[in-house]
C-alpha positions as CSV (number, residue, x, y, z in Angstrom):
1,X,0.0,0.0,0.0
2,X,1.0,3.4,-1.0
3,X,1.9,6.0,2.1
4,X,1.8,9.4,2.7
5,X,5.9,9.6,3.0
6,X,6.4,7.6,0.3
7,X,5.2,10.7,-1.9
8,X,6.9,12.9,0.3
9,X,10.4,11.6,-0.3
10,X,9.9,10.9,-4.0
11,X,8.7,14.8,-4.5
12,X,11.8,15.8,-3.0
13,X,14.1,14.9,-5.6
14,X,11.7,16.7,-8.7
15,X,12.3,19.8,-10.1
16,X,10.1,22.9,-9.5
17,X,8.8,22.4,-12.8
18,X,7.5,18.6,-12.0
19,X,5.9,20.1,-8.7
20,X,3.9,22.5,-10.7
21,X,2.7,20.3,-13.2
22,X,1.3,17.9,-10.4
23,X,-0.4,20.5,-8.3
24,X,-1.9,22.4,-11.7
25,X,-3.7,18.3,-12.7
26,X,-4.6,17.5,-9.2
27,X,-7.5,14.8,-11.5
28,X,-4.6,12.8,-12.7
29,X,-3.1,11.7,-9.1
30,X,-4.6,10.4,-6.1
31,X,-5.2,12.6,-2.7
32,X,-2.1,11.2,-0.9
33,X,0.1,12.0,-4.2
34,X,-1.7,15.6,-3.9
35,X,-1.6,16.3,0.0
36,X,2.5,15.5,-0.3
37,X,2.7,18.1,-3.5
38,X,1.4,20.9,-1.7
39,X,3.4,20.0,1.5
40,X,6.3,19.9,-0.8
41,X,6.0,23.2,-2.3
42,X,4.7,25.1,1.0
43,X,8.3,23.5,2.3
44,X,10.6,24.8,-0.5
45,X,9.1,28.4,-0.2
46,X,10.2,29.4,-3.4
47,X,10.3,32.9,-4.0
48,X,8.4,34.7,-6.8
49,X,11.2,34.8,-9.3
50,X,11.2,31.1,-8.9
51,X,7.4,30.3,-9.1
52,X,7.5,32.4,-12.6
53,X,10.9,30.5,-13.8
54,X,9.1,27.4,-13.4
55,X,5.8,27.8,-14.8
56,X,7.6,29.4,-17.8
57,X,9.3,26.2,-18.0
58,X,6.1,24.3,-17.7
59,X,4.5,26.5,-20.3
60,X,7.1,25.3,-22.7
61,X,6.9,22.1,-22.0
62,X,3.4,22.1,-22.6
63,X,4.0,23.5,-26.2
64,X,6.4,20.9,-27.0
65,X,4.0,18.1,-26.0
66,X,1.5,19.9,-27.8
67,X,3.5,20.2,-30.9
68,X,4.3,16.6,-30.6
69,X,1.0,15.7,-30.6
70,X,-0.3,17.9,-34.1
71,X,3.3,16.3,-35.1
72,X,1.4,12.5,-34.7
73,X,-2.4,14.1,-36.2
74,X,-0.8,15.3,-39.2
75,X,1.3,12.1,-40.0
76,X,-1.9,9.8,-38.8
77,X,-3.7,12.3,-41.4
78,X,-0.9,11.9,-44.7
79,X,-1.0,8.2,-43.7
80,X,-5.2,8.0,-44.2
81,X,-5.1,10.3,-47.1
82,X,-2.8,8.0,-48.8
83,X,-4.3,4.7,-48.0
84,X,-7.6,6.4,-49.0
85,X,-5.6,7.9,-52.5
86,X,-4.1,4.0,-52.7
87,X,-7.9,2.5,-52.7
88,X,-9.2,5.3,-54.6
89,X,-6.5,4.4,-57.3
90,X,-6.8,0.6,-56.9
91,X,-10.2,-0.1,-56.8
92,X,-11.5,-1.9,-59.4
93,X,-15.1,-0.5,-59.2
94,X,-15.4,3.1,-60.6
95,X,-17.9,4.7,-62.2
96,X,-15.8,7.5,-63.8
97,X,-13.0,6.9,-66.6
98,X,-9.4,7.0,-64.7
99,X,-8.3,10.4,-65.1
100,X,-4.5,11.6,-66.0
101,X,-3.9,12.2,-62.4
102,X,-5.1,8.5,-61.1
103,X,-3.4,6.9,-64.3
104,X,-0.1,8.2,-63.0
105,X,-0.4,7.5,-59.8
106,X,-1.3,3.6,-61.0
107,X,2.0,3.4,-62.8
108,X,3.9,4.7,-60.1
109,X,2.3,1.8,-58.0
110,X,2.8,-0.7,-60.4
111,X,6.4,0.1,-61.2
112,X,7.2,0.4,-57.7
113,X,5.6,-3.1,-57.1
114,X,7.9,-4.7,-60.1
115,X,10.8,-2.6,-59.1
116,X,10.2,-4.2,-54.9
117,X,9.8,-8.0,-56.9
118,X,12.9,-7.5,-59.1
119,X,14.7,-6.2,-55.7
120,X,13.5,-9.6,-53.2
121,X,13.6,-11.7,-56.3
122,X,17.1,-11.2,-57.4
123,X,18.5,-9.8,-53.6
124,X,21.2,-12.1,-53.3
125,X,22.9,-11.3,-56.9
126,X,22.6,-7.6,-56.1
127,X,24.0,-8.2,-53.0
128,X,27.1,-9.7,-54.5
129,X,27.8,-7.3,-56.9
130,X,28.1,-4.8,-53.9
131,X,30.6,-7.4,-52.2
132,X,32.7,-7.5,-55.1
133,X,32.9,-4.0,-55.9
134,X,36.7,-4.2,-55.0
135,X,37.2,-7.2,-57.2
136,X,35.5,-6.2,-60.1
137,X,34.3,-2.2,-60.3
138,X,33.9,-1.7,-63.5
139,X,31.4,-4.9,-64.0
140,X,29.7,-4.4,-60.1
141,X,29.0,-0.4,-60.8
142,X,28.2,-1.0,-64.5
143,X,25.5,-3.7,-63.0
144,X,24.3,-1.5,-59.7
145,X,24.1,1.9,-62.1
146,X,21.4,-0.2,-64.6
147,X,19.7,-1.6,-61.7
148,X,19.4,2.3,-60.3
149,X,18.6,3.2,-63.5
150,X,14.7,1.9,-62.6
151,X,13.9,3.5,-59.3
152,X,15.2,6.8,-60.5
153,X,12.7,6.7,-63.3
154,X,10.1,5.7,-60.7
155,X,11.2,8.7,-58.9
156,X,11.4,11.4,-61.6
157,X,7.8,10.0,-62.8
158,X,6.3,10.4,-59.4
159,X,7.7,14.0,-59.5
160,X,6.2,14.5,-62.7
161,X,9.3,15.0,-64.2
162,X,10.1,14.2,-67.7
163,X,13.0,12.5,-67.4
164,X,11.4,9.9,-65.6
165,X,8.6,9.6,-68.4
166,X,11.9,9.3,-70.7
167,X,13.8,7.2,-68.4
168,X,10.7,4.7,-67.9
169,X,10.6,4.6,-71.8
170,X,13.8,3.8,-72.2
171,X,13.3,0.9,-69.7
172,X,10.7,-0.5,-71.2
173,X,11.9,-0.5,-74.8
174,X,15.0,-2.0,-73.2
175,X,12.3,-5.2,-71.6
176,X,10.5,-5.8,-74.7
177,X,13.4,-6.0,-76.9
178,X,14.7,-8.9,-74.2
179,X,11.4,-10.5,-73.9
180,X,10.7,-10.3,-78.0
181,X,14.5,-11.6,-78.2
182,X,13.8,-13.9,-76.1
183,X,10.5,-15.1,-77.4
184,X,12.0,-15.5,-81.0
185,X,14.5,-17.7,-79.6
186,X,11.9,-19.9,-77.9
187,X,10.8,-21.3,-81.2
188,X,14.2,-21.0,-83.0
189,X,15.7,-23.6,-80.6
190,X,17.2,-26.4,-80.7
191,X,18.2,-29.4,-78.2
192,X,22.1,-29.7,-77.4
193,X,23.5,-32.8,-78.0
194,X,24.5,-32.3,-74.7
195,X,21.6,-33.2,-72.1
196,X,23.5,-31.7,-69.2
197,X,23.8,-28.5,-71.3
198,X,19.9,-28.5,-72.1
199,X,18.9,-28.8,-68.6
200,X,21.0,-25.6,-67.6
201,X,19.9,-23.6,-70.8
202,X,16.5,-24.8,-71.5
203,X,13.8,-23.7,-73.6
204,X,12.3,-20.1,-73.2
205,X,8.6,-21.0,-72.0
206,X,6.3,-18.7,-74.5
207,X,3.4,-19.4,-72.4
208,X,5.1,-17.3,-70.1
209,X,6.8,-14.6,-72.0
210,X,3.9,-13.8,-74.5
211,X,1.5,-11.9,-71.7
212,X,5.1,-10.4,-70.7
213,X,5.2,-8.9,-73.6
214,X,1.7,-7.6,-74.2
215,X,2.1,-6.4,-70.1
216,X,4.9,-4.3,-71.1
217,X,3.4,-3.1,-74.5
218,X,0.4,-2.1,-72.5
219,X,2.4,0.0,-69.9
220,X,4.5,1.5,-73.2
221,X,1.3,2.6,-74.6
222,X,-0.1,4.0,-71.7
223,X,3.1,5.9,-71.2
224,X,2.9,7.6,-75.1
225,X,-0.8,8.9,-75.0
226,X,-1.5,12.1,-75.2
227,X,-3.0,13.1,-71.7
228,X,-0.3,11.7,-70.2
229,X,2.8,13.3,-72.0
230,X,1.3,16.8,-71.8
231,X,1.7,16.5,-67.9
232,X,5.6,15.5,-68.5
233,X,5.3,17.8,-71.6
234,X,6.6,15.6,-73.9
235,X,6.0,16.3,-77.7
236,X,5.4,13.8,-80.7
237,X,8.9,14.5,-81.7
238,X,10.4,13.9,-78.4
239,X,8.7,11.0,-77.8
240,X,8.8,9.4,-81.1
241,X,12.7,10.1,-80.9
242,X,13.3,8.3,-77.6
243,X,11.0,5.5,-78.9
244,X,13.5,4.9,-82.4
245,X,16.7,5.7,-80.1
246,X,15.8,3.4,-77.2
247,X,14.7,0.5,-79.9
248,X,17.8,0.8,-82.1
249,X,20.3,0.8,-79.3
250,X,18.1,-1.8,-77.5
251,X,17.9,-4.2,-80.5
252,X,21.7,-3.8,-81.2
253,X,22.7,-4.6,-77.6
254,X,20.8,-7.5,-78.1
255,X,22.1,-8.6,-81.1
256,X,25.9,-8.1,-79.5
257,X,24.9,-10.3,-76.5
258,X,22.9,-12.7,-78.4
C-alpha cells in the first residue's frame, strides 16, 4: 500500500517544474500524491522569481508536448489520405473513366511493385555485386548503375518529371526487346547434343513470356498517350525520338549479347 511519505520523499528529488505540473492536474493523481505536492511546495518556499521561472518552463513544455502531438495528427492524417488515395487508385469498381492524375499515380504503384519484386527476387545477386565491388568495379557499378537506373525513373515519374517519363521509356523498350528476343529464340531452338547442357539452358517458355510482352506493350502505350505526355510535356517528336533511339540501341545490344 502506497503511504503518505512515500510521496513525500519521491517529491523531493523533482524539479520545481514537475511540482507544478502535479499540483496544476490534481484529477490525474490520487489525494495522498496531492496532500504530499502541496506539502512539498509550502516546504521549498520558493520565491516569486522562482514560481515564474518554473511555470515558464512548464509552459514550454506544454507546447512541446503539444507540438508533438499535431506532429502524430498530421502524420496519422498523410497516412489516411494516402491509404484512402491508394484504394481510390486501386479499386477496381469506378464509375468514372481514370483520369490523367489516377493513371499516373497507377504506374507509379505498379512500377514500384515490379521494381520491390525484381529487388527480393534477385537480392542475393545484387547483393554480390556490392561485395565484389573491389574485385570487379567496373562490372559491379556498370550492373548496380542499370539496376538504379529503374527507381530513378520511378522517382522522376512520381515527380512529374520528364526524365522519368523518358527514363521509364527507355526501360521499357529495353524489356520488350529482351522479352521479344527472347520469345524468337523460344521457337528457333534447338536441343544440345549435350543433355547436361539442355537442362542448364532450357527452352524459353512462350506461355510465359507472350503476356510479358503484351504487359509491357500495354504499360509503353499508356506511357505515349497524349494526356499523359502533356503532364511531362513531352511532344510527338520527343517521344517518337526516344522510342527509335531506345529500340535501335536496345535491338543492337541485343544482337551483340545474343
Amino acid at each position: 500500500m502506497i503511504k503518505s511519505n512515500d510521496f513525500t520523499e519521491y517529491y523531493k528529488t523533482i524539479s520545481n517544474t514537475e511540482l507544478l505540473s502535479i499540483l496544476d492536474n490534481p484529477d490525474g493523481y490520487q489525494p495522498l500524491a496531492i496532500e504530499a505536492a502541496k506539502k512539498e511546495f509550502s516546504n521549498r518556499q520558493l520565491t516569486d522569481l522562482d514560481i515564474k521561472e518554473a511555470k515558464e518552463s512548464l509552459i514550454a513544455k506544454q507546447i512541446q508536448i503539444e507540438k508533438q502531438k499535431q506532429k502524430v495528427k498530421a502524420i496519422e492524417k498523410k497516412v489516411i489520405t494516402t491509404g484512402n488515395t491508394l484504394f481510390d487508385t486501386l479499386n477496381p469498381i469506378q464509375s468514372e473513366i481514370p483520369t490523367t492524375e489516377k493513371t499516373i499515380r497507377l504506374i507509379v504503384i505498379v512500377f514500384g511493385g515490379l521494381f520491390l519484386y525484381g529487388l527480393i527476387k534477385d537480392f542475393w545477386i545484387h547483393l554480390s555485386y556490392i561485395r565484389d565491388i573491389h574485385r570487379f568495379p567496373f562490372d559491379s557499378i556498370t550492373y548496380l548503375l542499370t539496376f538504379l537506373f529503374f527507381p530513378t525513373g520511378i522517382f522522376f515519374f512520381w515527380k512529374r518529371k520528364s526524365i522519368g517519363w523518358t527514363l521509364l521509356v527507355i526501360f521499357l523498350i529495353f524489356s520488350i526487346v529482351s522479352v521479344l528476343s527472347s520469345l524468337i529464340g523460344s521457337f528457333s531452338w534447338k536441343q544440345s547434343n549435350f543433355g547436361e547442357l539442355s537442362n542448364f539452358f532450357p527452352r524459353p517458355d512462350p506461355i510465359k513470356l507472350i503476356p510479358q510482352l503484351i504487359f509491357l506493350i500495354g504499360l509503353l502505350y499508356v506511357l505515349t498517350k497524349e494526356n499523359i505526355r502533356e503532364v511531362f510535356i513531352i511532344d510527338k517528336n520527343k517521344m517518337f525520338a526516344t522510342l527509335l533511339i531506345s529500340v535501335l540501341f536496345a535491338s543492337f545490344l541485343s544482337y551483340l549479347f545474343s
